[in-house]
N, C-alpha and C positions, 0 to 999 in steps of 0.2 A: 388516543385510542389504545388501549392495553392490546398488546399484541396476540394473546392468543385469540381475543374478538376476530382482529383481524385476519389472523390464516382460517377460521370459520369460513370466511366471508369470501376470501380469494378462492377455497377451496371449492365452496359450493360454484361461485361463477364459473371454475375453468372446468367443474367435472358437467357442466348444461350443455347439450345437445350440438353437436359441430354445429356453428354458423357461416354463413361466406361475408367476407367484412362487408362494411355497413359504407354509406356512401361516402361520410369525412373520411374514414379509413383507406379507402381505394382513393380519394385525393391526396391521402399524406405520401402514402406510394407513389404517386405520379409527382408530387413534389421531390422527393427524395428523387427520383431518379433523372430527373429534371436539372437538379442542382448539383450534379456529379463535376462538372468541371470548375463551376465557382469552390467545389470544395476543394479539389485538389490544390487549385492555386492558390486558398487558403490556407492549404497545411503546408504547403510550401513558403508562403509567408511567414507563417510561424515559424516553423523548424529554422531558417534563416535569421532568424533573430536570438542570436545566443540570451540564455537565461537561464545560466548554469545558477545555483543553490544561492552561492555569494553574489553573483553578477545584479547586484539591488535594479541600476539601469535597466538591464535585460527584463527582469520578471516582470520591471514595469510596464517597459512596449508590451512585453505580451497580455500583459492587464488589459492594459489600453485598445489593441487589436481586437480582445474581447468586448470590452466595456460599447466599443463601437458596431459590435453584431449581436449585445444585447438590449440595448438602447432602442431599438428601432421595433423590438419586440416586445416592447411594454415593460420592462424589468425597471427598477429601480437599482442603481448599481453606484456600490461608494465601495473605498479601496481602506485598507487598514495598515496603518504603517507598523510595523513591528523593529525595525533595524537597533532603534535604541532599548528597545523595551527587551528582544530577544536576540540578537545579533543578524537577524536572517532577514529572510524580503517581510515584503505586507503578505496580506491576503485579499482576497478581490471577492465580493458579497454581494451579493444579485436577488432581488426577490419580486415575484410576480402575484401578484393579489388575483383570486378566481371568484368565484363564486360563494366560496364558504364552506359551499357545500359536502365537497368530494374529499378524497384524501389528500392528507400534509404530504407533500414529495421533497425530498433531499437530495441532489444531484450535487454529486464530489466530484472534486477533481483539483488539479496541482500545476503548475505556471513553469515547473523550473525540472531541470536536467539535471543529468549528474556532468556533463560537461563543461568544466570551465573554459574562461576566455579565450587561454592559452592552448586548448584541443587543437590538436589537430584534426578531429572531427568537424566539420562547422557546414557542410554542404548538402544541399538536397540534391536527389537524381532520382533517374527513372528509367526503367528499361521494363518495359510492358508493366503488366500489374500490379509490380512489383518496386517500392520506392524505398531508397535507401539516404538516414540522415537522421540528426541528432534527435531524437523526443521525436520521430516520427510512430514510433510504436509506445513509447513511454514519457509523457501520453498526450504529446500535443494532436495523435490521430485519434484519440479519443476525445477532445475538446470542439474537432471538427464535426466527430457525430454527434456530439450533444444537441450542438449548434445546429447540425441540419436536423435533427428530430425537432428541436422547435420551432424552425421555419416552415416543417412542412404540420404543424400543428396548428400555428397561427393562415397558413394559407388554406388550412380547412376548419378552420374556425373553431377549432376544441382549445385551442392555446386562452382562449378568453376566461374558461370557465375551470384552469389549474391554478391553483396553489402552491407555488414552489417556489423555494428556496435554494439557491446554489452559493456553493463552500468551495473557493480554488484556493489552494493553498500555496506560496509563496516558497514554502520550503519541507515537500514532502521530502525531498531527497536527503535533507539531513535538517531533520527540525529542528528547531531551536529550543532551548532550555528558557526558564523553567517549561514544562509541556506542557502544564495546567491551562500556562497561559498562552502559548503559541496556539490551542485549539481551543480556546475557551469560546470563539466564535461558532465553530464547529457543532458542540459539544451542546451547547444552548440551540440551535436546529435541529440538532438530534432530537432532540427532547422534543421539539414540537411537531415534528414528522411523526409519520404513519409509516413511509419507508423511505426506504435510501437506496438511490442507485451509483454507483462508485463509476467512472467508466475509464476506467485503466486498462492493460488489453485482456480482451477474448482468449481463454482457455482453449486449446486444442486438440484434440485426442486422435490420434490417429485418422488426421485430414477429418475431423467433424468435430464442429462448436460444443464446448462443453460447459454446463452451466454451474458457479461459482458461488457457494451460498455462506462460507468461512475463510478466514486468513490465520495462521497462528501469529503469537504475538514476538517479538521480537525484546531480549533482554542480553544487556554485556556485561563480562565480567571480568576482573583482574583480582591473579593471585601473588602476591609476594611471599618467596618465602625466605628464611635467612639462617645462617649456621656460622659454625666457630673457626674461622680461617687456620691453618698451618700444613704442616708437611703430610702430604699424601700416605705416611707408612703411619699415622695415628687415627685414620680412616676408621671409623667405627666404635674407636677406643672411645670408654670413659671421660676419657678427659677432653676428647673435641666432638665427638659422635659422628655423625649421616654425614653433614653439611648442608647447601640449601639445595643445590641438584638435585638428591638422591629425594630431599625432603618434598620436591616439585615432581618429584618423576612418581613417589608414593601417590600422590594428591591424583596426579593425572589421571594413570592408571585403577587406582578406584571409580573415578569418575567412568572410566570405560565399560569396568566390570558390573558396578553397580546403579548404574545412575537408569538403565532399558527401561523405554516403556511405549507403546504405541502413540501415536503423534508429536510423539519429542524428538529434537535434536540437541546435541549441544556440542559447537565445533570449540577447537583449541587455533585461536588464528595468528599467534608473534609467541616464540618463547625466547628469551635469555636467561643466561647462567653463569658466574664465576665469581673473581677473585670482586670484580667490579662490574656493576650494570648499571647503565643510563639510559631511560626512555622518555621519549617527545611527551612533556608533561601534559599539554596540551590534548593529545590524542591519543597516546600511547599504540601511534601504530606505526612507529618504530625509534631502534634504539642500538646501542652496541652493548658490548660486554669484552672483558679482559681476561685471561685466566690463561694459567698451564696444567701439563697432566699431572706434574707431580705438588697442585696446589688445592688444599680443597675450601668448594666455592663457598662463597660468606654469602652470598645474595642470587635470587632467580625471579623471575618473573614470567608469566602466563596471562595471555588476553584470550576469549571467547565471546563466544555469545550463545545464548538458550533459546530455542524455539518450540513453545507448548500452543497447545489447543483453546486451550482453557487459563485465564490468572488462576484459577485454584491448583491448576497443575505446576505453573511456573512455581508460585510460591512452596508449593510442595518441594519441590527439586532444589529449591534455593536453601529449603533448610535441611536438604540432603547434603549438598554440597559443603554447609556450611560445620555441618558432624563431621564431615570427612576430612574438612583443613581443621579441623582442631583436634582429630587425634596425630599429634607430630611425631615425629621418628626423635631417639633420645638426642642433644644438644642442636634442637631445630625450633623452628616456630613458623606459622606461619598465618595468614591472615589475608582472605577474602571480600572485595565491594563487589555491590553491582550497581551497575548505571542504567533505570527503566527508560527502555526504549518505546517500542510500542506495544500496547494490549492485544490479547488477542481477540476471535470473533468467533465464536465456535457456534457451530450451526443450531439453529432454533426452529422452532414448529412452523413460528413465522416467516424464516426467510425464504424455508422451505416449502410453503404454499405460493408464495411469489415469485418461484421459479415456476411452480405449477401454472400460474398465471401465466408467467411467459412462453410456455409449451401451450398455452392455449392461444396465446398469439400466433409460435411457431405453425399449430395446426391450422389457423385461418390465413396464414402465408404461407401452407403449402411445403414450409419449411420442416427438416426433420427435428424430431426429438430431444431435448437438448440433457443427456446424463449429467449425473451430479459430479462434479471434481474432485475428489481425494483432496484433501485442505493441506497434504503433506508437499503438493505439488506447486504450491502457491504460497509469495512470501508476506513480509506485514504491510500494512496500508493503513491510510488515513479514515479508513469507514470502522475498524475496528474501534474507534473514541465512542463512536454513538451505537456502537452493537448492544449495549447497556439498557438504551432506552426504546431502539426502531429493530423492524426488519430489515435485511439491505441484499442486494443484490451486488456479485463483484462482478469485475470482468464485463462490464457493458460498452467497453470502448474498440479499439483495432486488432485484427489478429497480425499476428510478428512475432518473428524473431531476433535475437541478439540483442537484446536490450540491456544498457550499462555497458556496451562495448561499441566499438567501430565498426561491428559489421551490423549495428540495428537497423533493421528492415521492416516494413509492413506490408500489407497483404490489402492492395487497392480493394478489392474484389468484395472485403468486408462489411466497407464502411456503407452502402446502401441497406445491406441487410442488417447488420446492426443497428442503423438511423433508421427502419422502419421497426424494429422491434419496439424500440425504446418509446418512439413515437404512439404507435397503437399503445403498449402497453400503459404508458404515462396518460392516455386520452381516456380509455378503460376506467384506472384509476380515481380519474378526476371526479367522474359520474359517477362515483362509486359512493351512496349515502353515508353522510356520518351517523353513527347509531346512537 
């Protein structure tokens, strides 16, 4: 279904007359709140199972852990080995046959941490609402509310008549190359879906849910640059020129002065410079360097990364940046890669009706209003592949904080209200005529 049919069609539903939900709907609710301790102890299960990016073992139990609470709910579920093909885990692929009728759903989501084996991270706890431990907020507490939205969809009977497809991905944390093919599973759902819901965590604005309709995209870069070694007192002269400091510190600083523009960033994250520099070939995210003051540098080096709204804006800036290392200071040179990370997902008519959908949920739960999130506030993700072809919705998973460090936490308090949005919303959906 071409997406702008689609936010037509969302738009007209959620602007019809307040309703009070409908009788499956007040059962999904009592489902959901029903299943609050089997959930807990489920996400406790999880988070307990390291399945840091590499840990192949790990991502599989937690495959597994799923595979056995999707099973039960009519899903067809087969797992994708990637290790040789990409260096990274599999992926875990689930798909549920409905009706025909209703809308294609895409629900994303990702298996693996950014903690490896060796963390000393690895425990779950509690202390009132509030639970602290690995991929409890990113996003094994968003795997838990998937799971209870469709338990309490199948215990009120709308689970029969959806269409959906789920995408967990093995290695959001750091994907694997080539990325054609690390998401080529993805990417192909995409395309068949009407929309996508990502549930990674709930956006927060000042203590109230904020709704998530973009991610900008994610791009690295390294700069080399190189100059003519010798004694400090020929600095400038003819015969040896800048050197590559002076030749990396030009590059920088342009980039600073001219590179501005709303929704962009572009950090500078490792620099070296001297007589000699060596970096991790591998990652290049770290290195040393050699040099004295009265030596001028032959070699330098600069790693980043670009965060735009839009591919049309990253590539913009790429071929900003790339004007800007080739005008070099006299006996300098230097020279620019970049390594595509993720795309971005910049908001659309359609995802933006699908928020409207889910504020007409919020209004039949009673729940407030859910504003739109500034996309500057939010980093890249795996829905961004299929923004191409669906509409998608982020942030449908746990509210938390500290994520990617030892103090990540989530916010017990969420996961019922999230697991009924998703729920109603995704039932909605379902019955929602193909045109």
């Amino acid at each position: 279904m071409h997406r702008h049919i689609l936010a037509a069609v969302l738009l007209a539903a959620s602007q019809a007359a307040p309703a009070a939900l409908t009788a499956p709907e007040q059962r999904m609710v009592a489902s959901v709140d029903a299943g609050t301790a089997r959930d807990v102890a489920l996400l406790q299960r999880m988070v307990e199972i390291n399945s840091g990016t590499r840990n192949f073992a790990g991502v599989c139990a937690v495959a597994d852990v799923m595979r056995g609470e999707l099973e039960p709910l009519g899903f067809q579920v087969r797992w994708v080995p990637m290790e040789a093909k990409t260096g990274r885990a599999g992926h875990l692929l689930a798909t549920h046959g409905g009706s025909g009728k209703g809308r294609h759903m895409l629900l994303i989501g990702h298996l693996d941490t950014v903690f490896e084996k060796d963390s000393a991270f690895q425990k779950f706890t509690r202390s009132g609402d509030t639970v602290a431990g690995p991929g409890v907020n990113d996003m094994k507490g968003g795997l838990v509310i998937m799971l209870s939205a469709l338990r309490s969809m199948q215990s009120a009977g709308t689970l029969k008549a959806a269409d959906i497809r789920i995408v967990l991905s093995g290695d959001e944390e750091a994907a694997g190359k080539p990325v054609e093919l690390a998401r080529a599973d993805m990417i192909e759902a995409g395309k068949w879906a009407d929309a996508a819901l990502e549930f990674e965590g709930l956006a927060q604005r000042d203590g109230s849910d904020v709704g998530s309709i973009a991610r900008r995209g994610s791009i690295s870069w390294q700069i080399e640059t190189t100059g003519t070694g010798g004694h400090s007192s020929g600095v400038f002269g003819k015969d040896v020129g800048f050197g590559a400091n002076y030749e990396l510190a030009r590059i920088l600083d342009a980039f600073r002065r001219d590179l501005r523009e709303p929704n962009l960033t572009y950090n500078v994250g490792l620099v070296l410079g001297g007589a000699t520099v060596d970096t991790n070939a591998a990652d290049a995210i770290s290195g040393s360097a050699t040099g004295k003051a009265n030596i001028i540098a032959e070699k330098a080096v600069a790693t980043g990364d670009i965060r735009a709204l839009s591919n049309d804006q990253a590539e913009r800036i790429e071929r900003k940046m790339q004007a800007i290392v080739a005008q070099s200071l006299p006996g300098t040179s230097a020279k620019i890669a970049f390594r595509e990370g993720y795309p971005a997902m910049p908001p659309t008519a359609g995802s933006r009706a699908l928020l409207t959908a889910l504020n007409g949920v919020n209004r039949d739960l009673s729940l407030p209003e859910m504003g739109e999130l500034d996309p500057m506030q939010r980093g890249a993700g795996d829905i961004a592949f299929v923004a191409p072809y669906t509409s998608g919705l982020v942030g449908t998973g746990a509210a938390g904080n500290g994520a990617h460090s030892d103090k990540e936490t989530t916010d017990l308090r969420s996961f019922p209200r999230q697991a009924k949005r998703a729920a109603i919303l995704m039932s909605r959906l379902s019955t929602m005529p193909q045109p």
